[in-house]
N, C-alpha and C positions, 0 to 999 in steps of 0.2 A: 402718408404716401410711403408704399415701401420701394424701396432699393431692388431693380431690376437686374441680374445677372451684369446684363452688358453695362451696369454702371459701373463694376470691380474692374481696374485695371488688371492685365496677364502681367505674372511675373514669376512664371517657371512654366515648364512643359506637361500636357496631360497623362495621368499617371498610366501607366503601360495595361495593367491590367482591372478587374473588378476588385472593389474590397470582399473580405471574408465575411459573409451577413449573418446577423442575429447577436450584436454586442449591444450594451445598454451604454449609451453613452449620455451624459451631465453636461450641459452648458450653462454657463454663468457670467453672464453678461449683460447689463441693463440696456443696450441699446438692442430693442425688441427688432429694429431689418434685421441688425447681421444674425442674431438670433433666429429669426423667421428661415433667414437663407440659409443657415448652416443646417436648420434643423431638417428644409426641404431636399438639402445636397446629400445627407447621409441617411436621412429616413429611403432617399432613391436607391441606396445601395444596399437595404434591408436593413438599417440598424436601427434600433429605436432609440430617439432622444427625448430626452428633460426639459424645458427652458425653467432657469430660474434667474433672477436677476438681481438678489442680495448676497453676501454672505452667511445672512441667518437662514435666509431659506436653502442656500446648499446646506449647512450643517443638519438644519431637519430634513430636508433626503434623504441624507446621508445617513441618518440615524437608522433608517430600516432599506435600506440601497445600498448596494456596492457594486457602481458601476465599474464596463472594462474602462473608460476612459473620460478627464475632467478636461472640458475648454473653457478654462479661465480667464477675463480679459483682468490686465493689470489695474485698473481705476475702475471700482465701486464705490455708488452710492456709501454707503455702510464701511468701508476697509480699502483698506490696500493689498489687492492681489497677491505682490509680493511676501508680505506679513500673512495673509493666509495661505500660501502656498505651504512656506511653515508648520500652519497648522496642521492641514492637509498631511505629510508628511509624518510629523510626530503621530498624527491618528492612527495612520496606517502607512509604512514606513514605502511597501509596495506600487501604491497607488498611481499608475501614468498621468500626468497631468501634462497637458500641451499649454502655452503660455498666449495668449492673445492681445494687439495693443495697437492702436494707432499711431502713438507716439512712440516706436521704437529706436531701439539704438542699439549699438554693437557690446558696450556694454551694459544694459538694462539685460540685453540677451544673457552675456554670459552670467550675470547674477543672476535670472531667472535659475540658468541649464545649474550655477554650481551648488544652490538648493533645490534641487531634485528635478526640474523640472524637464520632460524627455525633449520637447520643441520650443519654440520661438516661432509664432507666426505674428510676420506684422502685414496690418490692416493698411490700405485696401488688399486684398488680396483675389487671387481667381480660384473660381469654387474645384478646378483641376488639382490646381497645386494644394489646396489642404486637401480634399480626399487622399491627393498621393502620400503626403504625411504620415495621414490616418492609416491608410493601407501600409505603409514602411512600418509603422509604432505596433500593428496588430501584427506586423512579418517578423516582427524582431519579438514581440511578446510570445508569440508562439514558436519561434526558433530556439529561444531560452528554456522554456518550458518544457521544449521536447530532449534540449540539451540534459537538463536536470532528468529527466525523467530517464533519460540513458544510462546518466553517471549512479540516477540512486539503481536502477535496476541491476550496470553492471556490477555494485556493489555488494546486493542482496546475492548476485552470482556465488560472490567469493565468500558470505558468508554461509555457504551451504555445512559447509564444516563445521559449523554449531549444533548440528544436527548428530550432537557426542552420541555415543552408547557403546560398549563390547561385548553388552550382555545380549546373553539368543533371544530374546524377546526385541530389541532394538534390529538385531540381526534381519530376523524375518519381517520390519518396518522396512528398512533398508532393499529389502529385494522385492517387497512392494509399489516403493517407489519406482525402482528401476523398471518393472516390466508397466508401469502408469506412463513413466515418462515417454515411453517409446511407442506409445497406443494412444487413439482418442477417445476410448471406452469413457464413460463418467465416472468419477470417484466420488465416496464416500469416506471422508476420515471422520472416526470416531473418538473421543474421550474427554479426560476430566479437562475442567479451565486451567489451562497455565501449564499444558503439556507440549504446545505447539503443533496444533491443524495447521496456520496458517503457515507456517515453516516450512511443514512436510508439504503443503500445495504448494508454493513458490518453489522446491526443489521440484516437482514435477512438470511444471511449468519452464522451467532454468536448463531443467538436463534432458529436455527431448527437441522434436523437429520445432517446436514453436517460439524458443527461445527468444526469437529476433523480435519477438510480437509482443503485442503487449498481456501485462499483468494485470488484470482489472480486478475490487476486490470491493464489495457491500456486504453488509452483517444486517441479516435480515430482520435483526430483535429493536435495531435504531432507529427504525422510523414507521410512523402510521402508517395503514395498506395506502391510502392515496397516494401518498407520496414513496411512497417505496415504488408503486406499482411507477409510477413518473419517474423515478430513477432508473427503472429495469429499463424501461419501452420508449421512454422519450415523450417528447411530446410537438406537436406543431404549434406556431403562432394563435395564438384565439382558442385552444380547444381548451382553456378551461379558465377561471376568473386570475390571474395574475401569468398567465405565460402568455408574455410579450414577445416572445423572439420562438424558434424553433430550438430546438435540444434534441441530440443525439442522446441516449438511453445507455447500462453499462452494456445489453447485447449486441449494441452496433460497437460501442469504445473500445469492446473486446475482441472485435472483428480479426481471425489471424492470428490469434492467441488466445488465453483462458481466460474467463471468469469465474471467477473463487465465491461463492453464496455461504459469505460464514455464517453461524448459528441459523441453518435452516428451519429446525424445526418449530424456530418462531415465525414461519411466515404464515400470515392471516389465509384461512382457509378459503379465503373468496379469492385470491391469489392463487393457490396451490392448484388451481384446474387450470388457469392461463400459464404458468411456469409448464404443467405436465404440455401443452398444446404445443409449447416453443419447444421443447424436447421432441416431442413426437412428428410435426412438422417439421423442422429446420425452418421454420420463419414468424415473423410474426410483422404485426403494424403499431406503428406509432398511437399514441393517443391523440383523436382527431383527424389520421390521416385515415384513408383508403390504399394507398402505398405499401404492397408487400415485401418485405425486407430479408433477405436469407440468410441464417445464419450459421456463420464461417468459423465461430468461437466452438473451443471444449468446456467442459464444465468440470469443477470441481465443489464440492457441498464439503461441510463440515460441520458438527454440532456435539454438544454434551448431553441431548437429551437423550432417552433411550427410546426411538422412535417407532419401535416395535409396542411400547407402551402406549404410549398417543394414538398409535391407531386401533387400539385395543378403546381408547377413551375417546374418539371419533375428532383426536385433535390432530389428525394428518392423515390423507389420503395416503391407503394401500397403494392404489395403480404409482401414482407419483415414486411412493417410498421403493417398489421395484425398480423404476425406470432411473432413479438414480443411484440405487444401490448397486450400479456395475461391476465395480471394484473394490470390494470396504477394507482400509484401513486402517484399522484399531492401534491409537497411541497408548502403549501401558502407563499407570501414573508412575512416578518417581518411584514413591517405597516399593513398587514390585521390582526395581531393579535397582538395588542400590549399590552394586559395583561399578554403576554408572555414576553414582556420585562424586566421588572424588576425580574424576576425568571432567565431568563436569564442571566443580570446581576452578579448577587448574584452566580451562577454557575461559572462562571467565573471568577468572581472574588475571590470564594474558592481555583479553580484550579490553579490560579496564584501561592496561597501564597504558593506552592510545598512544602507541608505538615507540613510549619510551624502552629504555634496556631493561630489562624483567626479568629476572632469575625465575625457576619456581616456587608457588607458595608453598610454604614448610607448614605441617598440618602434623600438631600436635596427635599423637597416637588414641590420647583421652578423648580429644576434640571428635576424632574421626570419630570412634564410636559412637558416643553420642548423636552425631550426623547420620550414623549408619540404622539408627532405630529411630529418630524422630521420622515420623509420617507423612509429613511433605504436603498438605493439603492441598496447597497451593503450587505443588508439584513444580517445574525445571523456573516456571516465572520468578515463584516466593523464593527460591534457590536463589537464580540472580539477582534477587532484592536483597537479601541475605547479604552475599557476598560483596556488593557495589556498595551497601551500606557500610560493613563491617572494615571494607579498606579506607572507606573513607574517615569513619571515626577514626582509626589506626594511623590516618598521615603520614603513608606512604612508606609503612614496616609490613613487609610482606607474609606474615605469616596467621596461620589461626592456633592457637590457643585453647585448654579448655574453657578460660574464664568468657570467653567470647562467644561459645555456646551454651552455658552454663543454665543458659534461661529456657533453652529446649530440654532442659534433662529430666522435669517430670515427665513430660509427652513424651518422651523417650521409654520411659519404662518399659517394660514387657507388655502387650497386650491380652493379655490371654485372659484376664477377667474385663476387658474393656471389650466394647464393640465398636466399629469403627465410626458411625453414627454415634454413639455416647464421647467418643474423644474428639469430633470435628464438631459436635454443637461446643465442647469446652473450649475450642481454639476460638472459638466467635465470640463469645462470653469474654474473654479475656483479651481480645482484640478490640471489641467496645469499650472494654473497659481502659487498655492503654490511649484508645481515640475519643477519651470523654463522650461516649455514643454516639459517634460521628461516622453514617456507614461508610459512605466514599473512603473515608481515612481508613478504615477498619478494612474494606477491601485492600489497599492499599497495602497495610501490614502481614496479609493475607498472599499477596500477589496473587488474586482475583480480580473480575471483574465487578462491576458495582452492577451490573445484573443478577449475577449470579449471587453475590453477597445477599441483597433483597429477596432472593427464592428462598435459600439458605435459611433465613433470619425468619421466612412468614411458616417454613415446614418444620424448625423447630421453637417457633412463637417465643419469639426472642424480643416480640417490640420492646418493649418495655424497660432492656436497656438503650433503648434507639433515644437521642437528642434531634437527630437530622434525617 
């Protein structure tokens, strides 16, 4: 016999509003009513729920789930609630868990809340009063959320000043940005890894009318077309085998602000006619829906390929490559301006001392040199890996040294009988070789990305110092 509604005594008031629908929510509770009823009170508000009724069968959910929210009742078959709440916690330190029990008490409660848990509901209870919980716990999860999301954006604001250079080649970056930021034309930033695309798009995004809007930001080289394409568009309930709920896309999340498409020119070309369709339209549909969508986002692209090439090799549409090419931004790498260097430096290494009192670093005359002809592969990134490393070896003596670049000083020589491809296959050579052929690490050393390292590595047939 299950537990009808009107068997729950009222013991608070109906929550004022609807919940936010499409969270996956966990319940874990061996008494299969309040289970059945919790799970038919919040499936009403569009969430989908779990039932499971051990602790082993949460932790195998949990092994490939990560719900918005856990209802835990305190006494299982298997454990004590309280003892896996712990667990719960340690796994995933974030995790909302609301706390469930028929045998409540005042303090049971507050040992619940002072290991971690966000509620306390005791049983019998009215299916009002936990939805409004539930609705309070998703109001304050996303209050927080957008808090964070204010505080990391206004911070990206003030680091726009990272964006060193005196040199004319940074110059005319600089007054590209400005006439970007004040347009909703599309951009195109161009160049090597570890120059900062994404820099230059957030200052164009930061310092024009859209500022207040969000930043939204996918790298189209991270994930398969299926799911890239489910990330762009979104998707509805059932339109495809695992989306249980609806999901907004990043062209609705960027609604008001930009979208940044870094490393375009990895996007699978069964893709690159629906991205040209949402350009040219202003809209597009969901995956699954029939619902036309308008879009209110700018775009920015960014990539290190040379996409003039690709379409030469039929791996990127021309009409596309147009219609985003509105604006192009060209980042020079590092060694074409290297009186940008030591500005650089000194930037960087202010940002380290994380707001302690910091003189400037004093940079041996030997050292600079040295600095001043090494090649920089890994351009302003492998710089700041450079530097953040080298103060930290140093234990907080502020200065460089030539013994401290000593190790760049063959790369440094003159180039003039070297070509620039014969000295960057020997920085990977030798970057394997420091990371016992470990490429991650080897990017790493590099201040690359571990894409790029793998391209690197297959076009000058490097496997064979590869380990990983």
């Amino acid at each position: 016999m299950r537990i009808g509604i009107q068997g729950l005594s009222a013991s608070g008031p109906p929550p004022e509003g609807r919940l936010s629908a499409g969270k996956n929510i966990l319940i874990v509770d061996d008494n299969l009513d309040i289970g059945d009823l919790i799970t038919l009170t919040l499936r009403d508000s569009g969430h989908h729920c779990h039932q499971v009724t051990t602790c082993a069968e949460a932790l195998a959910y949990l092994d490939t789930h990560v719900p918005s929210l856990i209802l835990l009742d305190v006494n299982l078959p298997d454990g004590n609630g309280r003892d896996f709440l712990k667990t719960l916690k340690q796994k995933n330190p974030q995790q909302p868990v609301m706390m469930i029990s028929a045998h409540g008490s005042i303090a049971l409660a507050m040992e619940c809340i002072q290991l971690g848990a966000y509620d306390f509901v005791e049983k019998p209870f009215h299916v009002d009063e936990l939805q409004m919980r539930v609705a309070h716990l998703f109001e304050k999860d996303h209050l927080e959320k957008r808090i964070e999301a204010l505080e990391f954006q206004l911070g990206e604001k003030h680091q726009f000043k990272s964006l060193v250079g005196k040199s004319p080649v940074m110059a005319r970056v600089f007054e590209r940005i400005e006439i970007a930021a004040q347009s909703d034309i599309n951009v195109l930033v161009t160049g090597e890894s570890g120059t900062g695309k994404e820099l230059v798009s957030r200052a164009i995004h930061f310092n024009g009318p859209r500022a207040s809007g969000p930043f939204v930001a996918i790298n189209c080289s991270a994930l398969p077309a299926q799911l890239l394409e489910s990330e762009l568009f979104g998707h509805e309930k059932g339109s495809f085998t695992g989306a249980v709920a609806k999901r907004i896309g990043k062209f609705e999340a960027a609604q008001g602000g930009t979208l940044f498409l870094d490393e375009i020119g990895e996007m699978p070309m069964e893709l690159q006619s629906k991205l040209l369709r949402v350009l040219q339209e202003r809209e597009f549909d969901r995956l699954g829906s029939n619902e036309t969508v308008k879009v209110t986002a700018r775009f920015v692209f960014a990539t290190n390929q040379d996409l003039k090439k690709q379409i030469v090799e039929k791996k990127f549409r021309e009409d596309l490559f147009f219609r985003i090419n509105g604006l192009p931004i060209e980042i020079p790498p590092l060694r074409q301006r290297s009186e940008d260097i030591l500005p650089l430096i000194q930037f960087i290494a202010s940002k380290n001392a994380a707001g302690k009192p910091a003189g400037p670093l004093e940079i041996d005359p030997a050292a600079a040199e040295i600095l001043f002809r090494y090649p920089w592969p890994g351009n302003v990134r492998e710089l700041e890996n450079f530097v953040e490393r080298t103060l930290l070896l140093k234990r907080g003596e502020r200065s460089l040294q030539k013994e401290d670049v000593i190790s760049m000083q063959t790369a440094a020589e003159p180039l003039s009988d070297l070509n620039l491809e014969a000295m960057e296959k020997k920085f990977f050579i030798e970057a394997l070789k420091q990371s016992g052929g470990h490429v991650a690490k080897a990017a790493g050393l590099l201040g690359i990305s571990r894409d790029t390292a793998y391209r690197k590595l297959k076009s000058y047939s490097l496997q064979s110092y590869t380990s990983v």
